[in-house]
VOGU-3710 file (C-alpha; in Angstrom, 3 decimals, decimal comma):
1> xxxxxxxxxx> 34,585/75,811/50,676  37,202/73,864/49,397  40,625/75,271/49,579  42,707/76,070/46,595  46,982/74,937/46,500  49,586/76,292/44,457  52,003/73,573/44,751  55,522/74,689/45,086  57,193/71,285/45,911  55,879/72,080/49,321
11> xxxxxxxxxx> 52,542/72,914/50,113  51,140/69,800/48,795  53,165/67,225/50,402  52,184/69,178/53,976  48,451/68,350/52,272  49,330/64,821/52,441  50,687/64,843/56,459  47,658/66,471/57,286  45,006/63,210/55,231  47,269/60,618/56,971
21> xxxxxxxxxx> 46,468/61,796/60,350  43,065/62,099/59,687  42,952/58,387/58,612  44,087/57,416/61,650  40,879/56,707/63,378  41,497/56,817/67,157  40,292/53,437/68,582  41,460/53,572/71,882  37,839/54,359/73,316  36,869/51,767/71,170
31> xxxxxxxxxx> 38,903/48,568/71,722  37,719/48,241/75,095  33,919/47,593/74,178  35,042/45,708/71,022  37,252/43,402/73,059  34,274/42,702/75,720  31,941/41,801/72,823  34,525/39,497/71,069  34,817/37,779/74,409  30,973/37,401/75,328
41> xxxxxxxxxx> 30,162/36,448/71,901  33,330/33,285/72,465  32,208/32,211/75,682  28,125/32,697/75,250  27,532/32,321/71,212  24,118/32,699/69,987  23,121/34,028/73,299  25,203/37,296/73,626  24,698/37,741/69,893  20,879/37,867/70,216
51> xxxxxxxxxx> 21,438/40,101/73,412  23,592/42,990/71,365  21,147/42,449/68,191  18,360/44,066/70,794  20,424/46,435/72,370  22,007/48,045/69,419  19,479/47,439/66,814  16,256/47,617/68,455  14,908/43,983/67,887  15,655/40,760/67,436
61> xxxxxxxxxx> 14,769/38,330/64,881  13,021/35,081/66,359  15,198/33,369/63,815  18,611/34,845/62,936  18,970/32,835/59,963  16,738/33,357/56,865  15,629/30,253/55,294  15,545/29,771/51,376  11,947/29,978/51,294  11,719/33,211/53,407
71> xxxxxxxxxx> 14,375/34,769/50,961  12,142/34,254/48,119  9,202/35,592/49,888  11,276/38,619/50,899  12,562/39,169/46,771  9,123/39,715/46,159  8,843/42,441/47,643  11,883/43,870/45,603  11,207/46,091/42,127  11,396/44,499/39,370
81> xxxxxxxxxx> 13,928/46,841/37,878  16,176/47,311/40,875  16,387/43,445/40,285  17,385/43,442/36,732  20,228/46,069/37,310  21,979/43,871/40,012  21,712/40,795/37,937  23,181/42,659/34,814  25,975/44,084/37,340  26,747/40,552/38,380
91> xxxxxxxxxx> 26,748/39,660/35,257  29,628/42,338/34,416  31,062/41,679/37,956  31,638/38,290/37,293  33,252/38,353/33,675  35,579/40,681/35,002  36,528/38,678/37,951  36,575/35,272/35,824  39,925/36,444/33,893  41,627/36,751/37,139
101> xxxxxxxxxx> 41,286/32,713/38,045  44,556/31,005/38,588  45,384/27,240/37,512  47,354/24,873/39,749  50,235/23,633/38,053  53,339/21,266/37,920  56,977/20,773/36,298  59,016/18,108/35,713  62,757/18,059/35,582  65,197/15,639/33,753
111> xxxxxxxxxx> 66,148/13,794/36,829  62,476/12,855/37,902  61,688/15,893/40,345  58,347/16,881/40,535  57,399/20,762/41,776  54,420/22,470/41,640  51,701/24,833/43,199  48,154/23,623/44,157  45,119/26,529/44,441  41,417/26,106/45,384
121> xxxxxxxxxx> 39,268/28,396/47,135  38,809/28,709/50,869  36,371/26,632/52,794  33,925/29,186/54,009  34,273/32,738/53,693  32,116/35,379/55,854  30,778/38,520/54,370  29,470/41,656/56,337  27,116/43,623/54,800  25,995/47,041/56,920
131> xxxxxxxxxx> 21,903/47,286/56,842  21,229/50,447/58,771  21,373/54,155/56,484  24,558/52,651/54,911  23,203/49,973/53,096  25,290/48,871/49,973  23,762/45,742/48,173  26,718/46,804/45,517  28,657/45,393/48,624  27,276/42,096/48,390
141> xxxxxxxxxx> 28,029/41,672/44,740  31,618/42,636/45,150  32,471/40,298/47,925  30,690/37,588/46,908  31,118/37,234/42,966  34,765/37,018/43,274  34,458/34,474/46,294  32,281/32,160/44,351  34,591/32,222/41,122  37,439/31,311/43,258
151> xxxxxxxxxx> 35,867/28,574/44,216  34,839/29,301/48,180  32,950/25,886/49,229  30,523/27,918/51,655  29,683/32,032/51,852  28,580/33,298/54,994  26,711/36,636/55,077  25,200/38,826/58,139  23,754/42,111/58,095  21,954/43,735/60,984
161> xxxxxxxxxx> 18,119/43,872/61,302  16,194/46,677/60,441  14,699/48,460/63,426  11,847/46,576/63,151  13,764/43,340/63,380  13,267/42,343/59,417  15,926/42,304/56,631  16,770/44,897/54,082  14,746/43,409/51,181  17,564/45,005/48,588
171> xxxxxxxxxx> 20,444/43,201/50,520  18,773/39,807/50,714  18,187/39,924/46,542  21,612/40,907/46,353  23,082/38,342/48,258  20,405/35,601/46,446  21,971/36,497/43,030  25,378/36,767/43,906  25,041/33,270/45,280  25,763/33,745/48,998
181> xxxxxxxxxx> 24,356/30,551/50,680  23,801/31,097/54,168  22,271/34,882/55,484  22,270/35,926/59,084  20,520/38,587/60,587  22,952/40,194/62,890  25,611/43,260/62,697  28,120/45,491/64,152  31,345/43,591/66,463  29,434/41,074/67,479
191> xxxxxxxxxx> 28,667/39,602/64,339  32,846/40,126/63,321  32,996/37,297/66,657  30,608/34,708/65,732  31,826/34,026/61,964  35,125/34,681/63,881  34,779/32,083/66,425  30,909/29,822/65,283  28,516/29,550/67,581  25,731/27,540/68,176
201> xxxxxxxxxx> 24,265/28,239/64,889  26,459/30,634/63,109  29,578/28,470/61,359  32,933/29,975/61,954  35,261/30,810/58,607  38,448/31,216/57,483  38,530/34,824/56,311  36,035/37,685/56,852  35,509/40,499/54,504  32,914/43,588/53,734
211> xxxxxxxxxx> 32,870/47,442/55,503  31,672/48,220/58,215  31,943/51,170/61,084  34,474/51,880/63,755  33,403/49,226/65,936  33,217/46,169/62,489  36,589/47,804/61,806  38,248/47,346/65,186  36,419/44,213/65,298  38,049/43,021/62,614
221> xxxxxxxxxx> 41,753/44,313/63,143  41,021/42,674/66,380  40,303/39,220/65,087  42,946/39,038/62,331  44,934/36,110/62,953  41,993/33,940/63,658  40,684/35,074/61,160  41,707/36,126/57,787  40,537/39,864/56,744  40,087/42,190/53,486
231> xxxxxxxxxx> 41,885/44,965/54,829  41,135/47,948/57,378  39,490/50,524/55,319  39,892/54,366/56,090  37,836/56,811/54,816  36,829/57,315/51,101  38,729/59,137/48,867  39,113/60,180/44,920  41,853/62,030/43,220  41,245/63,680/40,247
241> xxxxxxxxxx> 43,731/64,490/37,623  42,696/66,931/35,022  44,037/68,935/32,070  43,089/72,050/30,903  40,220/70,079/27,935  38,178/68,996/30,948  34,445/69,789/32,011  34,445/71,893/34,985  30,592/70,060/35,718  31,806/66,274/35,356
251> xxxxxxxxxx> 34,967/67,446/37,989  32,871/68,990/40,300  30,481/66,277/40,353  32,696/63,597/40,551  34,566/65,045/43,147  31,153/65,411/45,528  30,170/61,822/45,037  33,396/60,616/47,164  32,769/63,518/49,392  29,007/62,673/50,022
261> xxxxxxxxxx> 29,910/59,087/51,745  31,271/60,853/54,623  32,604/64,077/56,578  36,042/62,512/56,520  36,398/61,990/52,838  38,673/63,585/50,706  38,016/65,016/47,440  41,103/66,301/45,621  41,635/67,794/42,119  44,984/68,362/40,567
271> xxxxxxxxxx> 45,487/70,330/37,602  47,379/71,810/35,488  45,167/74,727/34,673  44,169/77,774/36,965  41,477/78,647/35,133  39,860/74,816/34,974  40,303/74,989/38,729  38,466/78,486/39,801  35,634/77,236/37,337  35,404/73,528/39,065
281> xxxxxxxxxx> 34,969/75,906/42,368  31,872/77,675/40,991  30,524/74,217/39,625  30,939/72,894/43,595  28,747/75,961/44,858  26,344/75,545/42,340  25,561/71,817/42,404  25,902/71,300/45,936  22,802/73,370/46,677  21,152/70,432/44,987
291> xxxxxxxxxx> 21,861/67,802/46,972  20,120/65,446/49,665  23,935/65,127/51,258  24,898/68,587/51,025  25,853/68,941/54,825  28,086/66,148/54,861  29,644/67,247/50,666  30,387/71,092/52,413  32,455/69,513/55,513  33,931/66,878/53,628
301> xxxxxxxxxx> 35,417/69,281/51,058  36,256/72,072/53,737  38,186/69,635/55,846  39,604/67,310/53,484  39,149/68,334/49,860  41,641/70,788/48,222  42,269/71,707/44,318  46,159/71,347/43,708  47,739/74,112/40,586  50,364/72,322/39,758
311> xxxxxxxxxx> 53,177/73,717/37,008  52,569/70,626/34,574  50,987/67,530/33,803  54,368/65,719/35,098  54,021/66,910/38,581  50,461/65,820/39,247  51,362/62,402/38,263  54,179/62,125/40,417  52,103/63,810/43,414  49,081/61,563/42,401
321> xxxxxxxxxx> 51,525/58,267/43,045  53,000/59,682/46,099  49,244/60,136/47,776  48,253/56,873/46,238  44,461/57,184/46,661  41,782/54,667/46,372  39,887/55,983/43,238  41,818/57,911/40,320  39,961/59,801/38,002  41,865/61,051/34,432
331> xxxxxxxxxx> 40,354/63,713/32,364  42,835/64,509/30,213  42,525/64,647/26,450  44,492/61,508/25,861  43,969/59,855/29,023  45,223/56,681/27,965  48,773/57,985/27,745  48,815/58,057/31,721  47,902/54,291/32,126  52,013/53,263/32,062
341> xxxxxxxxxx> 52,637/56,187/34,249  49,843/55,936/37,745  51,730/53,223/39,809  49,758/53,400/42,956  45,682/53,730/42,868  43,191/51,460/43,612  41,276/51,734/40,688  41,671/54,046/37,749  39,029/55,413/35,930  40,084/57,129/32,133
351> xxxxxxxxxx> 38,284/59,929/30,113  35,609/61,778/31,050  32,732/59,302/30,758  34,129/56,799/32,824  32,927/58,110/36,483  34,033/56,756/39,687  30,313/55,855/40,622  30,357/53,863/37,171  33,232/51,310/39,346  31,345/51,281/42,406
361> xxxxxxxxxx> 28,233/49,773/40,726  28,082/48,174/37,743  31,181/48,179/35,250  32,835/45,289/36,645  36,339/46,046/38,461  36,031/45,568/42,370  35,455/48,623/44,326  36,665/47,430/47,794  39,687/49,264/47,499  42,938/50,052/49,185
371> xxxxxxxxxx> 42,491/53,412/51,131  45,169/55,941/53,065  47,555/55,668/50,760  48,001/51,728/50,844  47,738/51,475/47,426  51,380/51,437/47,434  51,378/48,209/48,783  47,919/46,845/48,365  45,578/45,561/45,989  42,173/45,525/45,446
381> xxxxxxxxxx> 39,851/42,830/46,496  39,653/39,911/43,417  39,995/36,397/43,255  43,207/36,114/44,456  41,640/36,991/47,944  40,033/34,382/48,353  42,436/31,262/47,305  45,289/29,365/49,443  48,059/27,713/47,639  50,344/24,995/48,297
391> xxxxxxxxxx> 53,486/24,317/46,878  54,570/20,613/46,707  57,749/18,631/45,743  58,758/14,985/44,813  62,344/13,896/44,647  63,894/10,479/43,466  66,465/9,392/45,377  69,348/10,140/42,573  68,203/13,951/42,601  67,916/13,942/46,388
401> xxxxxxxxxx> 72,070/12,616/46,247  72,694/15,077/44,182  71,604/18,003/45,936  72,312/16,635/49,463  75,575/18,284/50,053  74,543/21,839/49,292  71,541/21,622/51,624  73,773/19,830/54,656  76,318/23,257/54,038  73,005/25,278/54,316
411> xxxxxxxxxx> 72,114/23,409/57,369  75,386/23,642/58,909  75,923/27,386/58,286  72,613/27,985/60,010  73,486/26,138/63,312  70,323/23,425/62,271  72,577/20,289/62,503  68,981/18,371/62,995  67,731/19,732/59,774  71,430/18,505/58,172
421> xxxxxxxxxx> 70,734/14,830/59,602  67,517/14,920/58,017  69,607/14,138/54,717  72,640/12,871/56,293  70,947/9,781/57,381  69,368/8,797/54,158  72,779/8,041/52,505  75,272/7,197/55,754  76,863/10,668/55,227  79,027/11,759/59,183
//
């Protein structure tokens, strides 16, 4: 069962150690096969692709794209209601993601210089979507909305067959209504290579995104540099920070849907209250017994999960921004007095009716989310991933005078005597 910490300044920090090296998923047995696959799929294309789809997924389609008309057919199939909900999560999913657009712009100085910054979207963008038992068509919505907004020309999506060689039906309406316009059946490393590199059918991008497992992952990390990525996800996580006014049953709940996705993910509490935390522990044992996932909840939480006493509300926020975790759950009684003070999260989620699983589907926010602690340093997916800018400048002669001696002593102190001729010529300067 999940262990119980009394920090002391100590103890909790050595809890933080011990989640970073679990993290760090050991590729090395990996990267081998990865790299073979990346180089097959380069040199053979559509062929090697179609030869992996059948060895790793069990069939292959005749076609591996789906045409618009097969699409609809497949929708059909869809429930009615299952279809409404992602189109009213798109719908949230997209308002939230329009306020994040950014405008070109352009200044203009006294002496006639011109500066400014150009942004559009990327040309074509690739999206993975798993299809086997982790199939997410929340994915699809969150990597695609914020794609289209930002004005990506062309999105690219593959997902592996079904063992039977046909689509998921859920992932295909997804990816209709989030506007993804070209759907590929195909998965694992070897699709990573051809929206990497193209092939004979499959066009190559400018920036891949979407989860995936160890081999996508690798795959990925691989790739980046001729490709652009998302980020290299690690397992998922939630911190929960939680005053002495909260529900034992929403904690322990919340805390098992992060610990559900996977034996690796971590489920912490901290709190300031023993009592709150010996009564979240009875509300773990009771609820689990309830669940489809309950194997994968108990090893999660023995492993990786822990409920932190700490001696105030002060030092769980400062231990919460030094572990920096992907999801951040408040239940405090005036939650929104912590906003100013949780630096690094992925995603924060205040009060006690505002869920983590409320983020992942439907309320709007992205949930592809920095994980390990990079949410120090990283963001999570929007907009902004998917635009390039360019900064340009125009000078009139007069303003180029003026400035030319302080950029020839730049020049000169930097050994670049070519880049001081550059101005040097223009006005006969030795």
């Amino acid at each position: 069962m999940i262990t119980t910490v009394i920090a002391d300044g100590k103890k909790e920090y050595e809890f933080i150690e011990f989640l970073k090296k679990r993290a760090q998923n050991s590729d090395k047995n990996v990267i081998p096969a990865v790299s073979e696959i990346i180089d097959n799929v380069r040199e053979n294309g559509d062929d090697a692709v179609r030869e992996y789809t059948i060895r790793f997924d069990g069939k292959a389609p005749e076609n591996a794209e789906i045409g618009s008309d097969e699409i609809d057919e497949i929708i059909k199939s869809c429930d009615p209601e299952y279809i409404g909900t992602v189109e009213r999560a798109a719908a949230n999913i997209s308002d939230f993601h329009k306020r994040q657009v950014q405008q070109s712009w352009l200044t203009t100085k006294s002496n006639g210089v011109i500066m400014g910054q150009r942004v559009r979207g990327l040309k074509r963008v690739g999206i993975y979507v798993p299809g086997g038992t982790a199939a997410y068509p929340s994915s699809v919505l969150m990597n695609a909305i914020p794609a289209k907004i930002a004005g990506v020309e062309e999105i690219v999506m593959c997902t592996p067959p079904q063992k039977d060689g046909t689509p998921n039906p859920n992932i295909i309406a997804a990816a209709k209504i989030a506007g993804v316009d070209r759907i590929f059946l195909m998965g694992g490393a070897q699709a990573i290579a051809a929206l990497a590199y193209g092939t004979q059918t499959v066009p190559k991008v400018d920036k891949i995104v979407g989860p995936g497992n160890i081999f996508v992952a690798t795959a990925k990390k691989l790739l980046y540099g001729t490709v652009d990525i998302d980020m290299i996800a690690g397992p998922s996580e939630i911190l929960i920070v939680a005053d002495s006014s909260a529900n034992p049953r929403f904690l322990a709940a919340d805390l098992m849907s992060q610990a559900e996705h996977d034996k690796l993910a971590s489920a912490i509490l901290l709190t300031d209250s023993a009592e709150l935390a010996e009564k979240t522990k009875l509300e773990l044992e009771l609820q689990m017994k309830k669940l489809i996932r309950k194997e994968i909840i108990e090893a999660s939480l023995d492993n990786f999960g822990a409920i932190i006493v700490c001696s105030d509300m002060s030092q769980a926020v400062d231990f919460a921004n030094e572990l920096a975790p992907e999801h951040l759950e408040v239940c405090c009684e005036n939650p929104m007095e912590y906003v100013g003070k949780l630096d690094n999260a992925g995603s924060v989620f205040l009060g006690n009716y505002s869920p983590e699983p409320l983020g992942d589907y439907f309320a709007g926010p992205n949930h592809v989310l920095p994980t390990s602690g990079t949410a120090r340093f990283f963001s999570p997916l929007s907009v902004d991933s998917f635009i390039k800018k360019s900064s340009f400048i125009y000078y009139t002669e007069d303003a180029l005078k003026n400035d030319a001696l302080d950029v020839i002593r730049f020049a000169d102190t930097e050994g670049l005597t070519a880049h001081a001729n550059s101005i040097k010529v223009r006005f006969d300067l030795d």
